[in-house]
C-alpha positions in Angstrom: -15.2 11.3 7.1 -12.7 9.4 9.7 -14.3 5.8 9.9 -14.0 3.4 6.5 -15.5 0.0 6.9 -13.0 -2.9 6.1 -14.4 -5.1 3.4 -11.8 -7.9 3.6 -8.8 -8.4 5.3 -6.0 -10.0 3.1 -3.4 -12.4 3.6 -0.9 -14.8 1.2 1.9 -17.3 1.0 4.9 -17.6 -1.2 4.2 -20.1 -3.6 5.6 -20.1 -7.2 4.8 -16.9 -9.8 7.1 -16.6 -12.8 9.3 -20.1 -13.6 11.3 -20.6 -10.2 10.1 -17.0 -9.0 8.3 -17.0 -5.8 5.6 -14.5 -4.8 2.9 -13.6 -2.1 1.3 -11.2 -4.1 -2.0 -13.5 -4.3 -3.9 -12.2 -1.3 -7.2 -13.9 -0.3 -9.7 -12.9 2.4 -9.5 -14.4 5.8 -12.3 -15.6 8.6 -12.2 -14.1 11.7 -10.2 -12.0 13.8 -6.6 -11.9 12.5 -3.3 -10.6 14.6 -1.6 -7.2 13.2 2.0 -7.5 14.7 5.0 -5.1 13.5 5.6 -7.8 10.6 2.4 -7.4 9.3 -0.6 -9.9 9.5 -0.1 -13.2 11.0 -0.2 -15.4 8.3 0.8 -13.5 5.7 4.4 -13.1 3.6 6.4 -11.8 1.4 8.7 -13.9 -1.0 11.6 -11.2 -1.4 12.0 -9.3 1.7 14.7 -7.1 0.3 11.9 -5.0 -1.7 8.4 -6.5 0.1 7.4 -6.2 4.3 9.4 -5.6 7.4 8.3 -3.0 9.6 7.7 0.2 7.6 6.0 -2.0 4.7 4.4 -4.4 7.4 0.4 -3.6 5.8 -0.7 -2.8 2.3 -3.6 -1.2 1.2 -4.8 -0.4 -2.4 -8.1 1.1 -2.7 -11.1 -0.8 -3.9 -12.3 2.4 -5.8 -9.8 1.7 -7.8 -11.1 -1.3 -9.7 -13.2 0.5 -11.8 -10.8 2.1 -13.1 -9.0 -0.7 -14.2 -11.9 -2.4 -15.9 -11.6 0.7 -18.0 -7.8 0.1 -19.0 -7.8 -3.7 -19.0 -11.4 -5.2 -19.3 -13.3 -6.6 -17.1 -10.8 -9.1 -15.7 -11.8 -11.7 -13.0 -9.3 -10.6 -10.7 -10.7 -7.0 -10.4 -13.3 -9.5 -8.6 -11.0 -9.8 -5.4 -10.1 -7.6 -2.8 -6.5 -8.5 -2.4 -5.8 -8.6 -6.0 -3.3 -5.9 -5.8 -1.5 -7.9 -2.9 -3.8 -5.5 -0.7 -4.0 -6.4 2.8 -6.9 -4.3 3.7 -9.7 -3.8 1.3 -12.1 -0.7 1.7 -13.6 2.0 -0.3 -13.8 5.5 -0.2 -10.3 6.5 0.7 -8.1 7.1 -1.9 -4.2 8.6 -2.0 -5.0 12.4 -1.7 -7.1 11.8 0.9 -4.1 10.5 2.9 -0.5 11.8 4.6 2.5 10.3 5.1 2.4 10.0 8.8 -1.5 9.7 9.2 -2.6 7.6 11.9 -5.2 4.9 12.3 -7.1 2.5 14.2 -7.4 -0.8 12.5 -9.3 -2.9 14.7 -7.6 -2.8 17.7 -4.4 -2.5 16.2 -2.7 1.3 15.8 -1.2 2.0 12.3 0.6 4.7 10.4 1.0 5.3 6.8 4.8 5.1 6.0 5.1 5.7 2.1 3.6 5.3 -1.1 3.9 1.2 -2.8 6.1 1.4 -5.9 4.8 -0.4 -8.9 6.6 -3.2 -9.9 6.5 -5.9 -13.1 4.5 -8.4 -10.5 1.2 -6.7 -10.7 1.7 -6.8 -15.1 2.7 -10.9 -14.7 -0.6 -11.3 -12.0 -3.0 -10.0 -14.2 -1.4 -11.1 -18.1 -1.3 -7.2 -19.1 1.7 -4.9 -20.6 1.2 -1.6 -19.5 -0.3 -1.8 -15.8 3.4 -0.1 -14.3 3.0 2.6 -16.5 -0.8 3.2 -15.9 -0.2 3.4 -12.3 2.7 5.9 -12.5 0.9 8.1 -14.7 -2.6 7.6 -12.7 -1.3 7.8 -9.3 -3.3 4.8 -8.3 -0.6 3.6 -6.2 -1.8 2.3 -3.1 0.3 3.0 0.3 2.1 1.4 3.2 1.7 1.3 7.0 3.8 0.3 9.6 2.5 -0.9 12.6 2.8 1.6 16.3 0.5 -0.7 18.3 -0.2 -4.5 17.7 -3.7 -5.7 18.1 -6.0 -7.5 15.7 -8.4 -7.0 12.9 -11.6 -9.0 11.1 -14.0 -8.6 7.6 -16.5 -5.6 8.9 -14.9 -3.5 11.6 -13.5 0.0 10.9 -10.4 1.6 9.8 -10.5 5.0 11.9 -8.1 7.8 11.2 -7.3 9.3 14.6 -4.3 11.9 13.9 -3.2 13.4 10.4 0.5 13.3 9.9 2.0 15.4 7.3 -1.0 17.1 6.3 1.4 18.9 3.4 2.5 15.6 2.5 -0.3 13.6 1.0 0.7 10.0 -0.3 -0.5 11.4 -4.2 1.7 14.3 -3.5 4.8 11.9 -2.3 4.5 9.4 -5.4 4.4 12.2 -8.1 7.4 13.3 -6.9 9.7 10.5 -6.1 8.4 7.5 -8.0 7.0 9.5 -10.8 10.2 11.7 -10.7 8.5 14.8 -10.7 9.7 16.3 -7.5 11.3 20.0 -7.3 15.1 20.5 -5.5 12.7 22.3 -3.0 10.1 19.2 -2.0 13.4 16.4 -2.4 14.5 18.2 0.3 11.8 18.4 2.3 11.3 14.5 1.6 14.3 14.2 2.5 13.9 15.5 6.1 10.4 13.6 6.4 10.9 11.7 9.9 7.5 9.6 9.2 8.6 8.6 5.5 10.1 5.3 5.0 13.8 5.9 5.4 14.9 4.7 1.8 12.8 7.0 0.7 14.1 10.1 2.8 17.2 8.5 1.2 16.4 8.5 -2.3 15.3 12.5 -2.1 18.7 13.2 -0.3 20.6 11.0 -2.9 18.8 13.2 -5.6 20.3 16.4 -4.0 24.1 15.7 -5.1 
């Protein structure tokens, strides 16, 4: 299969999270055809832009097979209800992280996109949904979710297709890249190869280098 139907697309605002904290994470569906520039979506942001968006995190995507999966480890919480829970930009099914390469290419409307790297976990996702735990789960699941950055700018709406038209790094699936540098399970052999990854996200190609010394 090369065509995935987009259930939602997904946008969100700053607005405050934890006390004085800010975050975007809150993604909700939008209407209508919205513009894919190298940012990302326009609206949509990202409250600390040292670790969130720019260009090689510009769109995020965390499977909607996933939710199930989560019911199972946290209930059957409302949230699991939305497509952009995750702070997901684009909502589908069937597509999953060893199904995809750093480097793979796709149409997104008529917008061209490439997967960049794999989304590191952090404490915002445990805060969003009230649950200890959800960090950990994901590391040891793999049920990461992945990046693209955008090669074309276009636009995208609810119900048109996500097509992949070229694989990237076919030895390099996303699954593959988060077991071994956020999970830390890499070998001196693949941090090196990371490390030489021209599609990966470069502080990522940095990270496998820096684990080399």
């Amino acid at each position: 299969m090369t065509r995935w139907t987009i259930e939602a697309v997904c946008a969100g605002t700053a607005r405050p999270f934890n006390g004085a904290e800010l975050s975007a994470i809150q993604k909700r569906p939008q209407e209508g055809p919205v513009q894919i520039h190298a940012e990302g979506l326009a609206p949509d942001e990202q409250a600390d832009r040292r670790v969130h968006g720019g260009p090689e995190m510009a769109l995020h995507l965390y499977p909607l097979d996933h939710h199930a999966w989560w019911r199972g480890e946290i209930g059957d919480h409302p949230l699991l209800d939305e497509p952009g829970s995750f702070g997901s930009n684009l909502a589908l099914r069937g597509l999953t992280e060893d199904q995809v390469h750093i480097g793979d290419r796709f149409a997104c409307g008529t917008a061209l996109i490439e997967i960049s790297q794999p989304r590191q976990p952090c404490w915002k996702i445990e805060h969003r949904f009230g649950h200890k735990g959800m960090v950990a789960a994901i590391v040891r699941s793999g049920r990461c979710g992945w990046y693209f950055r955008v090669i074309e700018a276009g636009e995208v709406a609810e119900g048109e297709s996500l097509e992949r038209v070229s694989i990237g790094a076919a030895e390099w699936s996303v699954a593959r890249v988060f077991r071994a540098l956020v999970a830390g399970q890499a070998t001196p052999e693949e941090r090196a190869a990371l490390a030489d990854l021209a599609a990966l996200t470069p502080n990522l190609r940095a990270k496998a280098a820096a684990s080399l010394r």
